[in-house]
C-alpha positions as CSV (number, residue, x, y, z in Angstrom):
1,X,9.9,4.6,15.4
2,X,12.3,3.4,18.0
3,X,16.4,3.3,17.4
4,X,16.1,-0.7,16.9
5,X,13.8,-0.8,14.6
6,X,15.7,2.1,12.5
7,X,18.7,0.7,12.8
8,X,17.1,-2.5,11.3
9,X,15.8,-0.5,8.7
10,X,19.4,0.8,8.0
11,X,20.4,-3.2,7.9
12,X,22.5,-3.1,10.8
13,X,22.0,-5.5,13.9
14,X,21.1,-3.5,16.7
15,X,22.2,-6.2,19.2
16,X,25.9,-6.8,17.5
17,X,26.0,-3.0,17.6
18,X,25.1,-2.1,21.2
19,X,27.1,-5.0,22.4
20,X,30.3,-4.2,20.1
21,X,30.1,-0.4,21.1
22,X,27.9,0.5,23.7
23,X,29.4,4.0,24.2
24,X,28.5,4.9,20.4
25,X,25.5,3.3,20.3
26,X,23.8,5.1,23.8
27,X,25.5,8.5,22.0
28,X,23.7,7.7,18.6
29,X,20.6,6.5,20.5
30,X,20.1,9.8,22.2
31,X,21.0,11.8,19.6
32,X,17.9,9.7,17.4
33,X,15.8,10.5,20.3
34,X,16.1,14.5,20.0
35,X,15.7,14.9,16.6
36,X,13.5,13.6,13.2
37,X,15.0,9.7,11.7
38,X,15.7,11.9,8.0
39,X,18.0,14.5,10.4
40,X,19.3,11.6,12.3
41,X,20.6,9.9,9.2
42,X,21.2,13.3,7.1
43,X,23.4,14.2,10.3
44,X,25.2,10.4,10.1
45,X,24.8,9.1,6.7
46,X,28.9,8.3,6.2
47,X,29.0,6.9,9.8
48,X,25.8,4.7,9.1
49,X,27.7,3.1,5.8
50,X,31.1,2.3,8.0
51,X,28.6,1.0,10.7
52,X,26.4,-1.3,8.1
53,X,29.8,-2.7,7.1
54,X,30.7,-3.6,10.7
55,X,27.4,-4.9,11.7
56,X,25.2,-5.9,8.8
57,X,22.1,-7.5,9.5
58,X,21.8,-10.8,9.1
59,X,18.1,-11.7,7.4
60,X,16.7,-15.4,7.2
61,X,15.8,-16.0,3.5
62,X,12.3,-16.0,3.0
63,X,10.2,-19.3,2.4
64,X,8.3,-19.5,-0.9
65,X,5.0,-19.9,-0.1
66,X,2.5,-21.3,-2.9
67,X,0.6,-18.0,-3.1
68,X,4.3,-16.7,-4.4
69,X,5.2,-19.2,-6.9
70,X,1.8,-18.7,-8.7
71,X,2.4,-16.2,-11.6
72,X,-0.4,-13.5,-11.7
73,X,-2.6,-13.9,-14.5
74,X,-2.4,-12.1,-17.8
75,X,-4.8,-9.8,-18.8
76,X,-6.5,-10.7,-22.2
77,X,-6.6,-8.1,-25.0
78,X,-9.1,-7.8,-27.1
79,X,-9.2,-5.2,-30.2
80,X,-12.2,-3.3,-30.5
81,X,-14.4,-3.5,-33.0
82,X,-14.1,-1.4,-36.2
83,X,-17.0,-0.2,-37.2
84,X,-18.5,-0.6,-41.0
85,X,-19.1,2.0,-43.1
């Protein structure tokens, strides 16, 4: 996983970010690079909230297709048969 696409993961724009604060974001981006994403965001976790806030990713709302809008069939239950004494 590359810092982008974590950081899109997180919800935060990468581009917004590296353009807003380029000194943080090359700090944070080789910091990422040295150690494990769950460390990386252990290690940042109240910096990545402020961050989010700052530079929250905008995501294009997603198209119904047909395939979506078609509830999944039921299942049918049937009771099993009781058997006569």
């Amino acid at each position: 996983m590359n810092f982008e696409a974590y950081l899109a993961a997180k919800k935060i724009d990468p581009v917004l970010f590296s353009k807003a604060e380029p000194d943080l974001f090359t700090a944070w981006k080789t910091a990422f690079e040295q150690m494990h994403p769950n460390s990386f965001t252990m290690q940042k976790l109240n910096l990545i909230n402020a961050i989010r806030r700052k530079y929250l990713l905008k995501e294009k709302p997603a198209e119904p297709s047909a395939e979506a809008s078609r509830q999944p069939a039921k299942p049918v239950m049937k009771p099993k048969p009781r058997p006569k004494f």
